[in-house]
C-alpha positions in Angstrom: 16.8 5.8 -36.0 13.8 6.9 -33.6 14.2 10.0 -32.1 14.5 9.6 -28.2 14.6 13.2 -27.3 11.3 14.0 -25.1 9.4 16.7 -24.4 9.0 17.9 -20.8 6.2 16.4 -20.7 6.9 13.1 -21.8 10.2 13.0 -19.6 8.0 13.8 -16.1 5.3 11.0 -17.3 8.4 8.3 -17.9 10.3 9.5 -14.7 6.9 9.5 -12.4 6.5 5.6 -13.6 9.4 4.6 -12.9 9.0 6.3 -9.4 5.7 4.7 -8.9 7.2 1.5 -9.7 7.6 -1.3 -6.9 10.7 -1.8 -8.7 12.1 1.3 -7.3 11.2 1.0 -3.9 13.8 0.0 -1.3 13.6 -3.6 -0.7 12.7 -3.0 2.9 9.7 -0.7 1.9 8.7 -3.1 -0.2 6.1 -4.2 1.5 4.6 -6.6 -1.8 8.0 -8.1 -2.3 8.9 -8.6 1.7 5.2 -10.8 1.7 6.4 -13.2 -0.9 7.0 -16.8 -0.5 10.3 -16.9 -1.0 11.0 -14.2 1.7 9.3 -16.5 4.3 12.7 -17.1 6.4 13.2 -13.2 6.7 9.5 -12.8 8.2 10.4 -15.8 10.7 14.0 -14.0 11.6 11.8 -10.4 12.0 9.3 -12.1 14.3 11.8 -13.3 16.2 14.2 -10.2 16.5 11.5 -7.8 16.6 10.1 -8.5 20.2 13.2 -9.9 21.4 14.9 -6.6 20.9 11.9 -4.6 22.4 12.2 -7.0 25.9 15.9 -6.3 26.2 15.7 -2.8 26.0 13.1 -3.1 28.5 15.1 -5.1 30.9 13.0 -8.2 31.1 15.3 -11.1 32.3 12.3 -13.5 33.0 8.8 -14.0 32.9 5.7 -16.3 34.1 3.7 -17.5 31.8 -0.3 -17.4 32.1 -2.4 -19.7 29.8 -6.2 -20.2 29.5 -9.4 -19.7 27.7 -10.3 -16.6 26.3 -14.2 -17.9 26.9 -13.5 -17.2 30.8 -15.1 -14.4 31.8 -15.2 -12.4 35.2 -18.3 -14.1 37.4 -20.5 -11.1 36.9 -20.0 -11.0 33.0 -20.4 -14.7 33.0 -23.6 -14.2 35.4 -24.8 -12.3 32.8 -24.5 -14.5 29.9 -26.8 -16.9 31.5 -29.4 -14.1 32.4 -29.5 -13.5 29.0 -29.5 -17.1 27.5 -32.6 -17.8 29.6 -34.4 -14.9 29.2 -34.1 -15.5 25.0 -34.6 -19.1 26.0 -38.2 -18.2 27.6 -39.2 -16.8 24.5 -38.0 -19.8 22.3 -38.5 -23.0 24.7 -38.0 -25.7 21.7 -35.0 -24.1 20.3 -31.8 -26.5 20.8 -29.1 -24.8 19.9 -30.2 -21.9 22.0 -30.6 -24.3 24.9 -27.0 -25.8 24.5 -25.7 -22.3 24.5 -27.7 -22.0 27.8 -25.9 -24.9 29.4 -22.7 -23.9 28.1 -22.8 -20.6 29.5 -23.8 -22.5 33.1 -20.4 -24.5 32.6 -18.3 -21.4 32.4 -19.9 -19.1 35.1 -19.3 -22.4 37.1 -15.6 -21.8 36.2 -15.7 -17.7 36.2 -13.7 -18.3 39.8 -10.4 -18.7 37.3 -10.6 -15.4 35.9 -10.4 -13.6 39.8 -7.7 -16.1 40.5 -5.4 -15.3 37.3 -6.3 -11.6 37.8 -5.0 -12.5 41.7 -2.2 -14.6 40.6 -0.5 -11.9 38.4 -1.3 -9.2 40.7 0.7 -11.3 43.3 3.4 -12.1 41.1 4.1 -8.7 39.6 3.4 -6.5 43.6 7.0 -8.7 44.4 8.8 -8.7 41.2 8.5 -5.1 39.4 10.3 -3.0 42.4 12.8 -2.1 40.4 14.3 -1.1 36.8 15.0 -5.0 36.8 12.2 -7.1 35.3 11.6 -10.1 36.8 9.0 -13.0 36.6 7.3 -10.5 34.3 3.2 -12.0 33.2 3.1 -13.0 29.5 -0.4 -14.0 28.0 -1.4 -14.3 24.7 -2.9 -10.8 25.1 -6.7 -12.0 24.3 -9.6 -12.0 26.2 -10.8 -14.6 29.1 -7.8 -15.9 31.4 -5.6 -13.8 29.6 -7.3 -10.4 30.1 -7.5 -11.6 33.8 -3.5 -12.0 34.3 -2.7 -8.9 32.1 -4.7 -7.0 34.4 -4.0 -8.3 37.4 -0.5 -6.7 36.8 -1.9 -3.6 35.6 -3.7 -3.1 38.9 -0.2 -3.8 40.8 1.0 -0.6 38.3 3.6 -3.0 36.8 4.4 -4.1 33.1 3.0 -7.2 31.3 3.5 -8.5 27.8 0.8 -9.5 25.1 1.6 -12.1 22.4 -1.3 -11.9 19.9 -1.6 -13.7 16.6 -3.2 -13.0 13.4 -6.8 -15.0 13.5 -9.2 -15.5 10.9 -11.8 -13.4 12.8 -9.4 -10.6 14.0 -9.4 -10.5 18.0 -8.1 -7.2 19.9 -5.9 -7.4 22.4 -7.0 -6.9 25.7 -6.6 -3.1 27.2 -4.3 -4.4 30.1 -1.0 -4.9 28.1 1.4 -2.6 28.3 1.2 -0.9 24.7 4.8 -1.2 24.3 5.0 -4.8 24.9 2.2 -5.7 23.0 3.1 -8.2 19.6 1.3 -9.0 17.0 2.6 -12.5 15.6 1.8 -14.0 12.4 3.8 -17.7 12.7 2.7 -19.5 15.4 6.0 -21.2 16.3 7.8 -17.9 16.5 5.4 -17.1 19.3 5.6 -20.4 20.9 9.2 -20.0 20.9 8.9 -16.3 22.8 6.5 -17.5 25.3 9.4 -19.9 26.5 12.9 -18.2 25.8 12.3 -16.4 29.3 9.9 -18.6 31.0 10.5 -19.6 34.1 7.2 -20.6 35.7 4.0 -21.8 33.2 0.8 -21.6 34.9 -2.5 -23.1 32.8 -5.7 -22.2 33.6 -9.1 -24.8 32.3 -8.5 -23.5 28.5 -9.2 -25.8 25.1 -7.0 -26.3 22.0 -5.1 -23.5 22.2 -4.2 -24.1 25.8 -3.5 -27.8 25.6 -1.1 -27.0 22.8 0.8 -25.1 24.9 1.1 -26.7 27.8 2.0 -29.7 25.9 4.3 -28.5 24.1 6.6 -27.2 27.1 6.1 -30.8 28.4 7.6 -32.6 25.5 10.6 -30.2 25.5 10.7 -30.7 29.2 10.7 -34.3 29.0 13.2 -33.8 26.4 15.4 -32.3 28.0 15.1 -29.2 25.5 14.9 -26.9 28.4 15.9 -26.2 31.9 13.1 -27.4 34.4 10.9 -24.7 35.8 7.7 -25.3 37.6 4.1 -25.9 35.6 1.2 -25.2 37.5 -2.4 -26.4 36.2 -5.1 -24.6 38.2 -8.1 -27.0 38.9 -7.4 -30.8 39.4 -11.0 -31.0 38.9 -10.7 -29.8 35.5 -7.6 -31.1 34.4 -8.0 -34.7 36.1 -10.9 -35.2 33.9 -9.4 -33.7 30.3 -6.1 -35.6 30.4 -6.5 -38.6 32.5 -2.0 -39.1 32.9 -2.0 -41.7 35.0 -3.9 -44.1 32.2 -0.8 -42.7 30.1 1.6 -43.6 32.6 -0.4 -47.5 33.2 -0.4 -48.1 29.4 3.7 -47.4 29.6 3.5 -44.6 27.5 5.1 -41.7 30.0 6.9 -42.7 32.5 6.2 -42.4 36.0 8.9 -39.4 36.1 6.9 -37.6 33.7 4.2 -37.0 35.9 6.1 -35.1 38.1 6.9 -32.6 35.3 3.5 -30.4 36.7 1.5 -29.6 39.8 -1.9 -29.3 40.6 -3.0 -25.7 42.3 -5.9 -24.2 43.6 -5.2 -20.9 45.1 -3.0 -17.7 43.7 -1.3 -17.7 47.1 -0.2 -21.3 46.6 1.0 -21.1 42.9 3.5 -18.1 44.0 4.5 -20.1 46.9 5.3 -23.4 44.8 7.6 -21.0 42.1 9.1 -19.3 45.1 9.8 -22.5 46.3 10.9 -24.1 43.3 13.9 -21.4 42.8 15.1 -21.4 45.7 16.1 -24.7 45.7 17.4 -24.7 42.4 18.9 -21.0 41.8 17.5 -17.9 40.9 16.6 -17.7 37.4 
């Protein structure tokens, strides 16, 4: 029979492996095990209960909903960009790619109005909303740059709260420096964070944005359409822009919305109005 008796030695080596084992670890420090497949529905039931938990201790009842492209930038930024683009672009006249970065840049400073108006918007929204210990109609973004910065710090200027829903990317994006730190998430499942953009939602306001933003905003028009949720107002800021992305009423002529459907969102062009229309909007159908 082997002898098992161990010298002090021995004894501290065996017991500091076992220590260091993952093995040993409590399954909730555990961080190897908790990002295994098979734990997948326990990250989806964290993501959901961590920032729901944070917004009720916070007292926020309901929020508006800002969405847009993080490409946006405020007029004098996007001013200049196109300084910039042209003075590289005097340098290297033949160069194409260069040149469409040029006209790019033209196409957003023509659209750099947005970023004043979401920063107006949310200002707006959160100077009538955030008198009180009650949070209400409190401005969620997706905590990036662009449109998003805009609205976040447009209630930062009226001193008020705002929330941040960020998402792991493949090239990692910081939020923006308006959030309020304690309501700034960091999401990893995209239809966790779809889901907390809506469970308080009662207005959705879409700046010009791309894919990001047109999933989005469709999205909360199928489960409006469905019936999934309790109407609330969606405001698209620029007809211009919006008229010529999506063109509805060809949807509507091929019978493939109905006519109904198209009165599921507005067209705005001013802060003032959009606050006006969910003002509006409530009052005839209850506070939310």
């Amino acid at each position: 029979m082997a002898n098992s008796e161990l010298s002090p030695t021995d004894r501290e080596s065996l017991l500091r492996k076992i220590r260091d084992s993952h093995s040993f670890l409590r399954a909730y420090e555990d961080e190897s095990f908790l990002r295994r497949e098979e734990l997948r529905p326990v990250r989806l039931q964290l993501e959901l209960q961590k920032p729901e938990m944070v917004l009720e201790e916070h007292n926020i009842r309901s929020t508006i909903v800002v969405f847009g492209s993080a490409r946006i930038t405020p007029p004098e930024a996007a001013q200049e960009r196109v300084r910039f683009l042209q003075k590289e672009l005097a340098h290297r006249p033949h160069d194409k790619a260069l040149r469409q970065k040029l006209n790019a840049a033209g196409r957003l400073k023509a659209r750099s109005h947005y970023y004043a108006e979401a920063q107006k918007f949310a200002k707006l929204v959160t100077q009538a909303s955030q008198k009180d210990s009650k949070r209400d109609y409190v401005i969620v973004t997706g905590g990036g740059p662009g449109i998003m910065e805009a609205a976040n710090r447009g209630a930062f200027d009226a001193g008020g709260e705002s929330v941040g829903l960020n998402i792991t990317l493949p090239h990692e994006q910081d939020p923006n420096p308006y959030v309020t730190p304690e309501l700034c998430f960091k999401f990893h499942y995209f239809a966790i964070r779809k889901m907390h953009f809506l469970l308080r939602c009662k207005a959705l306001v879409a700046f010009p944005g791309g894919f990001g933003t047109l999933d989005e905003l469709f999205e909360t028009l199928t489960l409006m359409q469905t019936k999934k949720v309790r109407p609330f107002p969606i405001l698209l800021f620029g007809k211009e822009f919006w008229r010529r992305v999506i063109n509805f009423n060809y949807l509507r002529d091929q019978g493939l919305v109905a006519s109904e459907d198209l009165r599921l969102f507005q067209y705005v062009e001013k802060a003032e109005d959009a606050w006006d229309m969910i003002g509006e909007h409530w009052r005839k159908n209850g506070r939310p």
